[in-house]
C-alpha positions as CSV (number, residue, x, y, z in Angstrom):
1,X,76.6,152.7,125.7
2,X,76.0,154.8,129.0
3,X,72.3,156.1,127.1
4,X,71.4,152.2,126.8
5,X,72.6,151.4,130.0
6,X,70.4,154.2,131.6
7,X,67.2,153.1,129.4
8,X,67.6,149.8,130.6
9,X,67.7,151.0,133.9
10,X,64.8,153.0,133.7
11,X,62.7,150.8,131.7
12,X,63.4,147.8,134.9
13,X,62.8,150.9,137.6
14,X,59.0,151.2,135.4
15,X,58.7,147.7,135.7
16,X,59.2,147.5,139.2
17,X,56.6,150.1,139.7
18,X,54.1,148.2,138.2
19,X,54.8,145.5,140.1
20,X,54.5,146.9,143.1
21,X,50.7,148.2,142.3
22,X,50.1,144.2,141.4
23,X,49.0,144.8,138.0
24,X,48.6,142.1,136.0
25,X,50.7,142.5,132.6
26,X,50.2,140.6,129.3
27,X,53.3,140.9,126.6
28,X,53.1,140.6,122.8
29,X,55.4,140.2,120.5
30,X,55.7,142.2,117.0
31,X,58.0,142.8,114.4
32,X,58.9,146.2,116.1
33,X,59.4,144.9,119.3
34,X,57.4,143.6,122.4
35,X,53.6,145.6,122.8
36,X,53.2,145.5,126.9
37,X,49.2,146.1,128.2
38,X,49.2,146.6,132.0
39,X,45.7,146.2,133.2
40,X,45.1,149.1,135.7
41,X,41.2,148.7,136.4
42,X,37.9,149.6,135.2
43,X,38.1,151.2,131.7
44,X,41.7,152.1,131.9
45,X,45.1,150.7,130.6
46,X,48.7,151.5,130.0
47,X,49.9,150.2,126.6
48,X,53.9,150.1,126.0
49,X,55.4,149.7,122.8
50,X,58.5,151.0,120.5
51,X,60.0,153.0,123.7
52,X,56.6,155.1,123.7
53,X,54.1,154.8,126.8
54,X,50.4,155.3,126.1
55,X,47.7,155.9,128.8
56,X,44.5,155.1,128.2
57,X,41.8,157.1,129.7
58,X,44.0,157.6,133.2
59,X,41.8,158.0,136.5
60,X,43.6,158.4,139.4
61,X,41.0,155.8,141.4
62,X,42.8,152.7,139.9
63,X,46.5,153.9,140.1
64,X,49.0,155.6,141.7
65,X,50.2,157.6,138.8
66,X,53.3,159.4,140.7
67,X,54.8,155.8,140.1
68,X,53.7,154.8,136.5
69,X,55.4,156.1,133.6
70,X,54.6,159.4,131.9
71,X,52.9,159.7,129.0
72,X,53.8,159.9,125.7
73,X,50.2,159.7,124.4
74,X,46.9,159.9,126.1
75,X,43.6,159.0,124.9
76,X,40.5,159.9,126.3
77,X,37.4,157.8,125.0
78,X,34.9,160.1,126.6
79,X,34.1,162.9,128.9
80,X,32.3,160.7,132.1
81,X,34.6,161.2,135.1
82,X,35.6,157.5,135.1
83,X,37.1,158.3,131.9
84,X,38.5,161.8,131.6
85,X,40.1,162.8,134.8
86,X,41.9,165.7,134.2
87,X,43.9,166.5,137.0
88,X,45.5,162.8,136.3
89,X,46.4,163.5,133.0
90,X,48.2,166.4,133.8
91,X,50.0,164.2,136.3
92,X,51.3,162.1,133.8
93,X,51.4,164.5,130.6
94,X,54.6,165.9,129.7
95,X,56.2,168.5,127.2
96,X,55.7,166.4,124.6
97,X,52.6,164.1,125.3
98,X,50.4,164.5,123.0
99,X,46.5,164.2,124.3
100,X,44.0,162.7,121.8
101,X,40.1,162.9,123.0
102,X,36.6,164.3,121.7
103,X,34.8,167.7,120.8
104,X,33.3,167.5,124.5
105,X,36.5,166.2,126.4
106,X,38.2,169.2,125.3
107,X,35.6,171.7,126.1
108,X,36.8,170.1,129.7
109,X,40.5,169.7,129.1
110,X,41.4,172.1,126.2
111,X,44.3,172.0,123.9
112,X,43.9,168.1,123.1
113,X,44.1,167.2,119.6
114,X,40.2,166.2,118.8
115,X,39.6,163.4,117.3
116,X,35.9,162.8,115.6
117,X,34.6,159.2,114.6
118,X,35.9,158.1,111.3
119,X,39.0,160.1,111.7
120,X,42.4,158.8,111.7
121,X,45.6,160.6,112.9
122,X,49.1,159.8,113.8
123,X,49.9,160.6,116.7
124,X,53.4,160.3,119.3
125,X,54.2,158.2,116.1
126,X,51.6,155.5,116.3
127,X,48.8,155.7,113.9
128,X,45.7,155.7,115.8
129,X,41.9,155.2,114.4
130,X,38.7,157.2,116.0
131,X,35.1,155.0,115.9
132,X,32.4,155.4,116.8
133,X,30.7,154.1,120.5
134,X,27.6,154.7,121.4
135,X,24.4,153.2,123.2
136,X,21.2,151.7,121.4
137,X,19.3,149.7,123.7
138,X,20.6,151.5,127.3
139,X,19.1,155.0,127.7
140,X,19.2,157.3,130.5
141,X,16.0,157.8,130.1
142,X,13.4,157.5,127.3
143,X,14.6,159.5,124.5
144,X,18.6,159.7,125.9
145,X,20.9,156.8,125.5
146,X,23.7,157.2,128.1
147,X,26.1,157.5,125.5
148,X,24.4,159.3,122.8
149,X,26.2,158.8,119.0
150,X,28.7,160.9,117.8
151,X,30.0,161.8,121.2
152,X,32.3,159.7,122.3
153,X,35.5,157.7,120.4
154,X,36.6,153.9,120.4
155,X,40.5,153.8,119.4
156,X,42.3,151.2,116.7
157,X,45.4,151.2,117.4
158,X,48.3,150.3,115.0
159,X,51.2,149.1,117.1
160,X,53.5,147.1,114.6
161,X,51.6,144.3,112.5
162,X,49.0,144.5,115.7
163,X,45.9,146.1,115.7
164,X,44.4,146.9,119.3
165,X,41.0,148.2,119.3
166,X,40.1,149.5,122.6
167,X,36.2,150.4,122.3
168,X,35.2,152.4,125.2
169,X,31.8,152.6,126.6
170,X,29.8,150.9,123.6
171,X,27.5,148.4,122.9
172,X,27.3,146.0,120.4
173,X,26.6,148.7,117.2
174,X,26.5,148.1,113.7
175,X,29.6,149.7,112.9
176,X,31.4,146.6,114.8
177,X,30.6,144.6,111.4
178,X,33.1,147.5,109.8
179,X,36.7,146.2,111.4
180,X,38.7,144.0,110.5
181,X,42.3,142.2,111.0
182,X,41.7,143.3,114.8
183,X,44.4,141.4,116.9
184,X,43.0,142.6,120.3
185,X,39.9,144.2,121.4
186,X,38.8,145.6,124.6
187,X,35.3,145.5,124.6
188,X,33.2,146.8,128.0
189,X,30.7,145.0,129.8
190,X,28.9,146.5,132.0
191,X,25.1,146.8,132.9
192,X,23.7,150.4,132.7
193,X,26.0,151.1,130.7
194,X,27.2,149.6,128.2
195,X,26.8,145.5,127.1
196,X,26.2,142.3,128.5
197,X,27.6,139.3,127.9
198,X,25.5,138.2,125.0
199,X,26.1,141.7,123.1
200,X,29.8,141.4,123.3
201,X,29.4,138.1,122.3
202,X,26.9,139.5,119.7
203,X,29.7,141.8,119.3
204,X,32.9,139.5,118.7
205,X,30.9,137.6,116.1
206,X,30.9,140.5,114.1
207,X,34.6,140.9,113.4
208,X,36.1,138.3,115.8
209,X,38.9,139.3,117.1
210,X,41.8,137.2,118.0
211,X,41.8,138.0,121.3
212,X,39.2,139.4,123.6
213,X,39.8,141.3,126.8
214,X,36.5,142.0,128.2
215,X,36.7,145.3,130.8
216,X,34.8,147.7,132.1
217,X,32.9,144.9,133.5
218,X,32.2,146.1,137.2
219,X,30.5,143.0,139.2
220,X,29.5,141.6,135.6
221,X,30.0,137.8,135.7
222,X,32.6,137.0,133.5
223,X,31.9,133.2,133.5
224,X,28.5,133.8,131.3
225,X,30.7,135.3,128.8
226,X,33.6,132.6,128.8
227,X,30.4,130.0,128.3
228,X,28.9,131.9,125.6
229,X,32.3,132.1,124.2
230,X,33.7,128.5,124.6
231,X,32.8,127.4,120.9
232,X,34.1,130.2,119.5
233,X,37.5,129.0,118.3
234,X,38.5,132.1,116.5
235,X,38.4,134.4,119.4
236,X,40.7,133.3,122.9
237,X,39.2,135.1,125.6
238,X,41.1,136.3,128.7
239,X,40.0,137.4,131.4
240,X,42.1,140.0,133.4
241,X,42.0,141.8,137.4
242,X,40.2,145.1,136.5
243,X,39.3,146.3,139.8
């Protein structure tokens, strides 16, 4: 009784925390309990679920990780520093975090487990999927896309009869055409870098999603999405603060 009593204390101090930083929070139900995203900003979330937290490419700009919850898994989508910033995941790692992320994010942060597109793994016990994210249209510069193939991960998520597919810096690829039963998908939005509002809608046609959280968006204007989007009963779209 005293162990539950504690949880539940700690769990409401966690809360609390998140509070304070004014994230905004959506809760889902599942079979194996409730599936809590906090929205932290940018390309980076917090996921909660069956008593394990999971960080999603942490940066220290968006949060004040001394007063989030460690981790219990970390992924890391990519190796640009508003994605892998190492010295906040070894804020919030602890002795039994385990730290999922790419070839080139561990030649930055070694002893990860690496994780290569079409790859699957279980890991803090959630099963997680690796695929791919890259650039087609957005280069660099002539012959370099600014996310070149094969370099960086997307992550699907299994968290109880949910599947969350967070998709990093992307933009509207073939592969999308691939998934399926996706509950959830963070897709980014973003010029550079990654899509705009007609690829991710492009995008969500291609395995529509029940749910779509777009992020990464910057100064993007979401209202050209939610128009595109506003006949497309099979997909709700929500927009969240990502700042």
């Amino acid at each position: 009784m005293n162990l539950i009593i504690t949880g539940q204390i700690i769990l409401m101090l966690l809360s609390m925390a998140v509070k304070q930083q004014d994230f905004e929070i959506d809760i889902f139900k599942t079979p194996e309990g409730e599936l809590t995203i906090t929205f932290i900003g940018h390309g980076t979330l917090m996921m909660q679920f069956n008593g394990k937290t999971i960080h999603i490419d942490p940066v220290g700009t968006y949060a004040d990780y001394t007063k989030l919850p460690k981790a219990d898994l970390i992924l890391i989508t990519h190796h640009h520093g508003d994605h892998l910033d190492t010295k906040t995941v070894n804020l919030i790692k602890k002795g039994s975090t385990e730290i999922v992320l790419t070839k080139i994010c561990n030649e930055q942060y070694p002893g990860g487990k690496i994780i290569n597109n079409g790859e699957t793994g279980v890991f803090a016990g959630i099963t997680v999927e690796a695929v791919p994210a890259y650039n087609i249209k957005h280069m660099r510069n002539e012959n370099t896309p600014y996310h070149p193939k094969g370099e960086g991960n997307g992550y699907i998520l299994h968290l109880g009869d949910k599947k969350v597919y967070v998709a990093g810096d992307t933009e509207n690829i073939p592969e999308m055409a691939n998934l399926n039963d996706i509950f959830i998908a963070f897709l980014p939005m973003n010029l550079p870098y990654t899509m705009t509002p007609e690829m991710v809608f492009d995008a969500v046609k291609m395995f529509q999603p029940k749910i779509l959280y777009p992020y990464h968006f910057g100064n993007t204007d979401t209202s050209l999405l939610l128009n595109l989007m506003k006949n497309q009963r099979e997909t709700e779209v929500r927009i969240r603060r990502l700042n």
